[in-house]
C-alpha positions in Angstrom: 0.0 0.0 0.0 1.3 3.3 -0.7 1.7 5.7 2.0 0.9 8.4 0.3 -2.7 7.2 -0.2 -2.9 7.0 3.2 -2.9 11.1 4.4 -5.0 13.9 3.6 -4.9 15.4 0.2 -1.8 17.8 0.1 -0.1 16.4 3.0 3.5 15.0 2.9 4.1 11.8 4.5 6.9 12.4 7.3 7.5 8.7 8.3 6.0 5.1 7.9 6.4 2.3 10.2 5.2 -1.1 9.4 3.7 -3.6 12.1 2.6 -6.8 13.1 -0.6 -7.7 15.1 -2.2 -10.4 16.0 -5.2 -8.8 14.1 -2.9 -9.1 11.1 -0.7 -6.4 9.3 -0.8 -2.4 10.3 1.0 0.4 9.1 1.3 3.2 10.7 2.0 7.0 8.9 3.0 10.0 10.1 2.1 13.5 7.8 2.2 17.3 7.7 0.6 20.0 5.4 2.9 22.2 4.1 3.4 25.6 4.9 5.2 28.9 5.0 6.4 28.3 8.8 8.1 25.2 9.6 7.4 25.4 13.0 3.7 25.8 12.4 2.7 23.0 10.2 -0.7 20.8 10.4 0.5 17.3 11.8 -1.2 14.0 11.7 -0.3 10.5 12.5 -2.4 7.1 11.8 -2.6 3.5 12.1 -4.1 1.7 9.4 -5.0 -2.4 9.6 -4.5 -4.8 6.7 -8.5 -6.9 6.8 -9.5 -10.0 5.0 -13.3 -9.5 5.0 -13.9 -8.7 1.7 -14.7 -4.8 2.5 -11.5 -2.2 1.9 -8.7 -4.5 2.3 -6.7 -1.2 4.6 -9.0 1.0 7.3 -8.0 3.6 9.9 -7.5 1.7 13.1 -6.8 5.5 15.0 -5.3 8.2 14.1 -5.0 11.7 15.6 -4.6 15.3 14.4 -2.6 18.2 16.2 -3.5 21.4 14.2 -1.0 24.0 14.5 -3.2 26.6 15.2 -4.0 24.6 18.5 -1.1 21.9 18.9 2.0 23.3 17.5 4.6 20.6 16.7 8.1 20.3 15.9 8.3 17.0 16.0 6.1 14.0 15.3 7.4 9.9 15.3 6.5 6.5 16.3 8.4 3.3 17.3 6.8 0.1 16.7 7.4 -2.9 19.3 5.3 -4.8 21.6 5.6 -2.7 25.1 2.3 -4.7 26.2 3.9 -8.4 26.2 1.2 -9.9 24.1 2.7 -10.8 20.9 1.2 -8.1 19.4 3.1 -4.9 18.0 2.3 -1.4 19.3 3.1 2.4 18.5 4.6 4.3 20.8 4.1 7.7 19.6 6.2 10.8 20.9 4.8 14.3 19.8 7.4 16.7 20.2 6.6 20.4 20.9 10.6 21.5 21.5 12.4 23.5 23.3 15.6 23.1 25.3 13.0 20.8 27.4 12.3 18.2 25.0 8.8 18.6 25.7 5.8 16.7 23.9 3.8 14.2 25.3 3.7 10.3 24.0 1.0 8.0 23.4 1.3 4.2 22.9 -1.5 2.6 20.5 -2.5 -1.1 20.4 -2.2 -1.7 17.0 -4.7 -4.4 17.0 -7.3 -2.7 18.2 -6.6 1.0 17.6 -7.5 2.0 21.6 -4.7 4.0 23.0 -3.4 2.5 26.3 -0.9 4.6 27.4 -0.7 8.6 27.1 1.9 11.1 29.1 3.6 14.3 28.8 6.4 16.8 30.1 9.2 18.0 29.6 13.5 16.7 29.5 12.5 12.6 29.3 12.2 10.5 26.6 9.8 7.4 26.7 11.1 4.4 24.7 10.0 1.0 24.8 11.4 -1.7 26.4 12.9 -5.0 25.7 14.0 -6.5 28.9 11.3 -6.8 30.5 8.7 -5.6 27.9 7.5 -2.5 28.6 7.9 1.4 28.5 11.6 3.0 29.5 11.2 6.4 31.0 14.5 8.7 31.1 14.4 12.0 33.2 16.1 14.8 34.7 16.2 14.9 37.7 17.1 18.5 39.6 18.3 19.6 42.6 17.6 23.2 43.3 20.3 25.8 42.2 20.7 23.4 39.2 20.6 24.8 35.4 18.6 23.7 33.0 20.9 22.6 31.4 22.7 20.3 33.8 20.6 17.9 36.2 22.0 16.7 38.9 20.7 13.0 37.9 18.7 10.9 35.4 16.4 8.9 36.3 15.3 5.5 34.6 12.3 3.9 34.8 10.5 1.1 33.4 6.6 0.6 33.2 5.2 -2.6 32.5 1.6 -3.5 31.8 -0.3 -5.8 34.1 -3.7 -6.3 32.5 -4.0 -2.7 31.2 -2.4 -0.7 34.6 0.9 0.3 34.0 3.2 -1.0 37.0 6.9 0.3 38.1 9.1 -2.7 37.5 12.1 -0.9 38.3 13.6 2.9 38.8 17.1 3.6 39.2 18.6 6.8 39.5 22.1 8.0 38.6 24.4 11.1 38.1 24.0 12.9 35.5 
């Protein structure tokens, strides 16, 4: 399928990511409309499934749109992996607003489905998935008053795991920065 045919007319594609579910193939896309600021572009990411049932063979699973007039991006990408330990492959998706903060928010999406299961935001962590145990890895600043922005005293790492839909601390570890 071509990912093109999967935005809104006049919108770029800005990243693809392909998946497997247990509901069978997904894709998921990632667009913007072009415009005069770079910095103030309509952005838009999906999740389409691959189905067998004799209707359109590819359908919008979920999607959501952040309008720059409202949700101003910088940034907008997904990593696909099972963070839910059931077989089944996920998007974890990190919307990026900027700043010296890295701040943006990140949802994860069951693919299979299309219900979102996992949504946070702030600012100077990044939220990746996990292997070991499968899950979510949190990374964050940590501060100590008197410290800079741009120097923490510590980082702290964390890993969420799901245990039948609550997300659970399986571990947290803090070290200098």
């Amino acid at each position: 399928m071509p990912t093109a045919a999967l935005i809104p007319l006049r919108a770029e594609v800005t990243g693809s990511w392909d998946a497997s579910t247990s509901a069978g193939d997904a894709i998921v896309v990632a667009w913007s409309v072009p415009g005069p600021d770079p910095f103030r572009l309509d952005r838009g990411i999906a999740a389409w499934r691959r189905f067998d049932d004799g209707a359109a063979p590819w359908r919008p699973v979920w999607g959501q749109a952040f309008p720059a007039r409202r949700d101003p991006l910088q940034n907008l990408t997904a990593d696909v992996a099972d963070v839910t330990g059931d077989g089944s492959a996920d998007a974890v998706v990190s919307a990026e607003i900027g700043g010296s903060g890295t701040c943006g928010s990140v949802l994860v999406v069951d693919l299979a489905t299309g219900d979102r299961i996992f949504r946070s935001s702030g600012c100077d962590r990044i939220v990746t998935p996990s292997a070991d145990p499968v899950g979510l890895t949190i990374r964050e600043a940590v501060y100590k008053a008197g410290d800079a922005h741009c120097c923490p005293s510590a980082v702290r790492t964390t890993i969420l795991v799901d245990a039948d839909g609550s997300w659970q601390t399986a571990s947290s570890t803090t070290s200098p920065a």
